[in-house]
C-alpha positions as CSV (number, residue, x, y, z in Angstrom):
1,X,0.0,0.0,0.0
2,X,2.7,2.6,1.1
3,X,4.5,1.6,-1.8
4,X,2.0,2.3,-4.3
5,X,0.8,5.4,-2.3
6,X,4.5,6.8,-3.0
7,X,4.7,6.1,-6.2
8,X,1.7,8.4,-6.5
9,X,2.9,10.8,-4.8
10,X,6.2,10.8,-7.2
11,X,4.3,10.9,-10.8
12,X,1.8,13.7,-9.1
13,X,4.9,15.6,-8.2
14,X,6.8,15.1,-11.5
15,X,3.5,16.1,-13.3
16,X,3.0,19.2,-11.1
17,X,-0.5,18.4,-10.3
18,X,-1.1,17.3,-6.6
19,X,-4.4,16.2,-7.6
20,X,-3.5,13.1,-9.0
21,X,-2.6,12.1,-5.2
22,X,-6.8,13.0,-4.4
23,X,-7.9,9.5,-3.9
24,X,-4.9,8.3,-1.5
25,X,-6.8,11.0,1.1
26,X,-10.1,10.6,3.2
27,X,-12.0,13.7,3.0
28,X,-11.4,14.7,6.3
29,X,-7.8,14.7,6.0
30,X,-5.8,17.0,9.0
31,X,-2.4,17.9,7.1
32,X,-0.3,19.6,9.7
33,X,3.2,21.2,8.0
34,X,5.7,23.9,9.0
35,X,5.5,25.8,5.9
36,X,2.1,26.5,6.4
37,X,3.4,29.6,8.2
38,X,5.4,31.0,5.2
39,X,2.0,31.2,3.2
40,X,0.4,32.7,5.9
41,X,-1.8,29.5,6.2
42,X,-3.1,27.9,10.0
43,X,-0.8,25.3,11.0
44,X,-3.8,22.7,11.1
45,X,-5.2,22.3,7.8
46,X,-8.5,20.2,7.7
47,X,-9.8,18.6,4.3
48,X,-9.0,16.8,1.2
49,X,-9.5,19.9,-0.7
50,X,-7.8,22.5,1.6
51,X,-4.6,20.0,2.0
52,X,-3.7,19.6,-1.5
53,X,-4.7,23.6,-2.3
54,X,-1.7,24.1,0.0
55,X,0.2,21.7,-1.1
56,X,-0.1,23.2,-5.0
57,X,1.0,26.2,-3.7
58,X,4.0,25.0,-2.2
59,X,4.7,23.5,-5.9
60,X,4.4,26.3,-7.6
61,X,6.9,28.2,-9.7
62,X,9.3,24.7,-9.4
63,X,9.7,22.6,-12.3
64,X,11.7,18.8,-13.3
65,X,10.6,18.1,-9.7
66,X,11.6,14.7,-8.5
67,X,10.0,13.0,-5.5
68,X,12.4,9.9,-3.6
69,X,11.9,7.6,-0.8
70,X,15.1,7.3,1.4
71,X,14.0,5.4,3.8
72,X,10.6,4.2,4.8
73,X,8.9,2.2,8.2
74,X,5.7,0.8,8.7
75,X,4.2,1.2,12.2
76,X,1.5,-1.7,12.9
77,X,-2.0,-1.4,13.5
78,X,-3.3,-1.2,17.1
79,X,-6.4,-2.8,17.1
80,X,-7.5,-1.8,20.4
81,X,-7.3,1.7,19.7
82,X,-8.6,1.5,16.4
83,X,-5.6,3.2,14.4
84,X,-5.3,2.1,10.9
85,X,-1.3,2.1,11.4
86,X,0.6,4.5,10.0
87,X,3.8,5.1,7.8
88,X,7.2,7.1,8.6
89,X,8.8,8.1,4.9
90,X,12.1,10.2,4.3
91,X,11.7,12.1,1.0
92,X,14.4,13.5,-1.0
93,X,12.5,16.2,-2.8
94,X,14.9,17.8,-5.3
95,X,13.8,20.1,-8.0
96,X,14.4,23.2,-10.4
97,X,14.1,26.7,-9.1
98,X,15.4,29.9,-10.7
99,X,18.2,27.9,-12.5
100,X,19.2,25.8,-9.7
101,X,18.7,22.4,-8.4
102,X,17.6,22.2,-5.1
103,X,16.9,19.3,-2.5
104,X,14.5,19.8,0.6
105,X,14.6,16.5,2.4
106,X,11.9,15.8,5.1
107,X,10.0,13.4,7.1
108,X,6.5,12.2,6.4
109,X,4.8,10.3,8.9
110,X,1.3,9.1,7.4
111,X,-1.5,8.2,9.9
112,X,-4.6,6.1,8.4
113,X,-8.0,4.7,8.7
114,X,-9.9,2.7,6.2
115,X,-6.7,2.6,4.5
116,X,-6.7,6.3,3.6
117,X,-4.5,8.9,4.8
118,X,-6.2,10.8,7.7
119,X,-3.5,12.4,9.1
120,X,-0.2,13.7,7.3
121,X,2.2,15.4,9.0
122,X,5.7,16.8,7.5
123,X,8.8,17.2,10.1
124,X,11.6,19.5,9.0
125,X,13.4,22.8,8.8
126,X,11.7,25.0,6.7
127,X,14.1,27.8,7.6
128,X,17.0,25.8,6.6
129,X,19.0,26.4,3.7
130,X,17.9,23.9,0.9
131,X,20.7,21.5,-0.6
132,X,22.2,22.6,-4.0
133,X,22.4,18.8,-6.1
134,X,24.4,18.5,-9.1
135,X,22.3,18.8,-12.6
136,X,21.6,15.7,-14.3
């Protein structure tokens, strides 16, 4: 499933069009980032349709954008809590801006129910100076 869900992820980034990620979420997604601050958005954002709004926005203006897994763990279910499990990802997130080729690398830890995302929630830096990568 995780596997799948990232390579979803990866041809939705490439493409430049979040929406192709829309069915991996349940409606009532929370997506809970850093960055939301930067855009002046709340640091809770609620929805399907609110999430990947931001997440287009963070997208925008970068181009040859390339979306890898580092590393990746799968946290088992707890069935007496009633947690669908949940998913840690690393992502190395490398793309064009301005002429240069950048690399933001984060954490992703993916909480779910009725195997769809309803939680996401990115860990990192956003203050942090980005990587420069060589050009391919």
């Amino acid at each position: 499933m995780v596997d799948a869900q990232e390579e979803r992820f990866a041809a939705a980034f490439a493409a430049g069009d979040i929406s192709m990620a829309t069915s991996l979420y349940r409606p009532d997604v929370v997506y809970v980032s850093p960055t939301t601050r930067l855009f002046g958005w709340p640091a809770r954002i609620v929805g399907v349709e609110s999430a990947l709004e931001f997440i287009q926005l963070t997208i925008t203006g970068l181009s040859d954008i390339s979306y890898a897994v580092d590393e990746r763990a799968l946290i088992e279910r707890h069935t007496d809590s009633g947690n669908g499990g949940a998913a840690y990802i690393r992502v190395l997130f490398d793309f064009e801006l301005q002429g240069a080729r950048l690399r933001s690398t984060y954490v992703v830890v993916y909480r779910y129910l009725d195997g769809l995302i309803a939680r996401q929630e990115l860990y990192y830096d956003p203050s942090a100076e980005l990587d420069r990568v060589a050009t391919r």
